[in-house]
N, C-alpha and C positions, 0 to 999 in steps of 0.2 A: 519672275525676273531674276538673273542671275548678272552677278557685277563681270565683267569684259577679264580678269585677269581668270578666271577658270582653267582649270587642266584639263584634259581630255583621261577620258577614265585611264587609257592603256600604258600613259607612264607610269603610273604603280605597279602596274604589273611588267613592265618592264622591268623595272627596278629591283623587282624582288625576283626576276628569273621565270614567273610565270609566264610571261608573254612567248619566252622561248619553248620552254616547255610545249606550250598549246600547237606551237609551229609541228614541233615532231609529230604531234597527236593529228596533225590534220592533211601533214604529207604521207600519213599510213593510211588514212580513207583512200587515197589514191589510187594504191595497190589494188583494192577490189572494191572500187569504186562505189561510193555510197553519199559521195558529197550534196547530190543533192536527191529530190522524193523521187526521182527514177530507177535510182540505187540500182543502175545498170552491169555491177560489178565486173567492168573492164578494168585491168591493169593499164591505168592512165601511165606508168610509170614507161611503159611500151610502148603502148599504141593510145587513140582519141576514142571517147566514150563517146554515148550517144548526144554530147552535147559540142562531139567533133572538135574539141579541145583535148591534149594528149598534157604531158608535166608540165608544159610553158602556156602562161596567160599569153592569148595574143590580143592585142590593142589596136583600135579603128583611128585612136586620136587622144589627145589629150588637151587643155585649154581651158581658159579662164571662162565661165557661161553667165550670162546675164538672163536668160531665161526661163531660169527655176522661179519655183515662190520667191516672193517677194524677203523671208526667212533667210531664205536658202540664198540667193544670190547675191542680197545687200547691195551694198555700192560696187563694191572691187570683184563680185563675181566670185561664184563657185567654183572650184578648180572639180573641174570633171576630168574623169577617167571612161572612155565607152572603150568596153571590153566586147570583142569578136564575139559572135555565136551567141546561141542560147538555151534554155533547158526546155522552152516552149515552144512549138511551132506554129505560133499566131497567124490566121492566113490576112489577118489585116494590117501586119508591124509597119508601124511607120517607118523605121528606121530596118527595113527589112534587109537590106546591102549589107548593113553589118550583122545584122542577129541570123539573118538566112540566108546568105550568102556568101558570108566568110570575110566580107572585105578586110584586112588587118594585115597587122605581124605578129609574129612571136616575140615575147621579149623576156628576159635573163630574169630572175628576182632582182638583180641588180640595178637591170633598166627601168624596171617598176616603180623601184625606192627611189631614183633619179627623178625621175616623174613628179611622184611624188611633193620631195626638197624643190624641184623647179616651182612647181602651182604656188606651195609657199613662198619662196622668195620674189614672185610676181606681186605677190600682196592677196591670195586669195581668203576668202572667212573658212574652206573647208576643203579638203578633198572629196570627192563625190563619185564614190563607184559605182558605174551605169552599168546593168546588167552582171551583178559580180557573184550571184548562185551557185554558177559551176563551177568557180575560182576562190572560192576560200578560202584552201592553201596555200595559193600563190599569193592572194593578201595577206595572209600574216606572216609569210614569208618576208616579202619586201617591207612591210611595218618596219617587223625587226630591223631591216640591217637601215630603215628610214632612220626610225627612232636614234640608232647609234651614229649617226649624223647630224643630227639636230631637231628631227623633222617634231610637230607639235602639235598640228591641227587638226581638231576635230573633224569627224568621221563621218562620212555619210552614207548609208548603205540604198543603193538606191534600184530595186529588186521588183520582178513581177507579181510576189507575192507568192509566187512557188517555190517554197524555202523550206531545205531538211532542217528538224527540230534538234537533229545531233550536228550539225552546223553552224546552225543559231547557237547553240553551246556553246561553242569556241568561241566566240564572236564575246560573250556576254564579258563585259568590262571591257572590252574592245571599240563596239562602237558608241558611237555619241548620240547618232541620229539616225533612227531609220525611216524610210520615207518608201514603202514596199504601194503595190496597186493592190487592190480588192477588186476582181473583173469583173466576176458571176457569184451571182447566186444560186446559178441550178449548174450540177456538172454535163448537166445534157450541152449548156453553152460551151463550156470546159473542152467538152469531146469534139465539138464541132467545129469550133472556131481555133482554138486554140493544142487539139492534140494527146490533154490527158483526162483520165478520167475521174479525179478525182478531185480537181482544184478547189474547190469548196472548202471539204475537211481540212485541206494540208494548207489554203492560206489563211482561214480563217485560227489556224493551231498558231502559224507563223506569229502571227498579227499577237493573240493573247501574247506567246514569250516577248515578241519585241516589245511591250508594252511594260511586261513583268521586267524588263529589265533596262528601260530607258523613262519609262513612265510618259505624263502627258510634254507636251512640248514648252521649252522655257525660252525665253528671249531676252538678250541684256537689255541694256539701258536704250542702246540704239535698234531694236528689234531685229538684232541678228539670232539665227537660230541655236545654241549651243547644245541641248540636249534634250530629248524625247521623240515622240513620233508623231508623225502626220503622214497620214495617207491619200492615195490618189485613187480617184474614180474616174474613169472613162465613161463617158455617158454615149451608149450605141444605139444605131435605130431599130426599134421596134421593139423598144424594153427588155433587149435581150441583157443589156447589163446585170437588172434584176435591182437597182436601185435603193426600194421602197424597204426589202428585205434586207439588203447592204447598209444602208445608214439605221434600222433597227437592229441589227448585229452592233455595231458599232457601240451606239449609245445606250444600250444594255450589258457588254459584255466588257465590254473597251472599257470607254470613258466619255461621259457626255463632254467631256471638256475637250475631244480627241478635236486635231485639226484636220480638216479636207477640206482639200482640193477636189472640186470637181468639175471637171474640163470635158470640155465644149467642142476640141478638135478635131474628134472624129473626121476621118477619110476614107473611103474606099482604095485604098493602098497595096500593092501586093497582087494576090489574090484573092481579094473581097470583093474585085468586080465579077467574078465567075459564079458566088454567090450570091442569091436575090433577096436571102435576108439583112446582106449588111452592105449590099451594093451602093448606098447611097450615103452622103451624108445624115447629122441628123437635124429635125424640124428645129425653129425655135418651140415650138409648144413643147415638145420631147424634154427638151432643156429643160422649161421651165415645169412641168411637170417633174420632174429629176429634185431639179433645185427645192420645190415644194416640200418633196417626198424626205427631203433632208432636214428643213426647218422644222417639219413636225413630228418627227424623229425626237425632238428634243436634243439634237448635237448642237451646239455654243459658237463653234469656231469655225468659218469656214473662205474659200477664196472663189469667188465666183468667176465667170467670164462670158463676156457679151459675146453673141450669135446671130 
């Protein structure tokens, strides 16, 4: 439990000029691109990498959300940010129109920081950056020129769990909370569903740093989330999530004390009906087989949901 008047780690570092600093350091990944574990090395500075973003974040939407954890969203809502595009090409993304499709704009660092100061001054508990792997840069870009505005709330990085470890670097006394997905356990899932080959090693590496550097999750007085991690699980059918193996990771490597989320909503979305492993919803038994596989795990902390 931490008392409500908290600072967010990155005003220190503002303060002392490091924050600017890390900006310079993360607009040079640009040039030959390595922002995130596809280290595509396009000159984003030019042209869009393969995550079909070029120098400008573009944004599907921005808004107050009452749908995150129960942490995360409190009374007055998350201030979410859902950034365009993605580093993965999941063929079941719920929100596929903007991560595979592009739906968005571009917008300035300037329009970003605006963003930003808006979510706060609605009364939000955080800013909550939805898909923001490929845009690093452009976050601590806009930070900055947030920060010299006023701006003060805590951070939410809100990621698929495909995260370069020299990204997370910049990041570290930046963010407050990160809340990244753990998909799979086998990268054969990785390849098939999702596009890379390696997602295993590179989210489960993700997960260890954000953890080294937010630790387990804290809540003030009123159970809002201020600082550490919680993860999300997606439970798919036919155990391709890989579960059993994912909440043992966890509460061995992690933290038995880690928080998850493990949801229930799976859809055949996208193009998930053209495959007949994941064309369907999943069972309640699947669920609850899921859910089992996490309480004997020995993990502590977790949010369930009815199916």
């Amino acid at each position: 439990m931490i008392r409500s008047h908290f600072q967010p780690s990155y005003i220190e570092l503002f303060e002392t000029g490091e924050l600017e600093n890390r900006v310079g350091e993360a607009l040079k990944m640009l040039t030959n691109c390595r922002v995130c574990p596809r280290e595509c090395g396009v000159d984003r500075q030019e042209r869009v990498g393969v995550c079909r973003t070029g120098r400008l974040a573009k944004v599907s939407s921005f808004n107050a959300h009452f749908g995150e954890e129960p942490p995360i969203s409190g009374i007055q809502g998350s201030g979410t940010i859902f950034f365009t595009n993605c580093n993965l090409r999941c063929i079941y993304c719920q929100n596929y129109p903007i991560s595979q499709l592009g739906h968005g704009e571009e917008v300035s660092p300037e329009e970003l920081a605006s963003m930003m100061l808006t979510l706060q001054r609605w009364g939000c508990h955080n800013v909550n950056f939805v898909t923001p792997s490929h845009v690093v840069p452009q976050i601590l870009e806009s930070l900055w020129l947030a920060v010299k505005k006023g701006f003060s709330l805590p951070l939410v990085y809100n990621s698929s769990g495909y995260d370069s470890l020299s990204s997370l670097r910049l990041l570290d006394g930046v963010i407050d909370i990160y809340m990244p997905d753990l998909r799979y356990a086998d990268n054969k899932a990785g390849k098939m569903f999702s596009g890379v080959e390696d997602y295993v090693e590179v989210s489960r590496t993700a997960v260890r740093e954000m953890h080294r550097q937010v630790g387990d999750l804290q809540l003030d007085e009123k159970g809002i989330a201020k600082r550490g991690l919680l993860i999300r699980h997606l439970v798919l059918p036919r155990g391709w999530a890989g579960t059993k193996s994912t909440m043992e990771f966890i509460a061995r490597e992690i933290s038995p004390r880690t928080y998850i989320s493990l949801m229930s909503q799976y859809f055949p979305a996208y193009k998930a009906t053209e495959n007949p492993e994941i064309n369907r919803r999943i069972t309640p038994s699947e669920y609850e087989e899921a859910k089992r596989a996490m309480l004997e795990s020995g993990l502590e902390n977790g949010w369930f949901q009815d199916i």
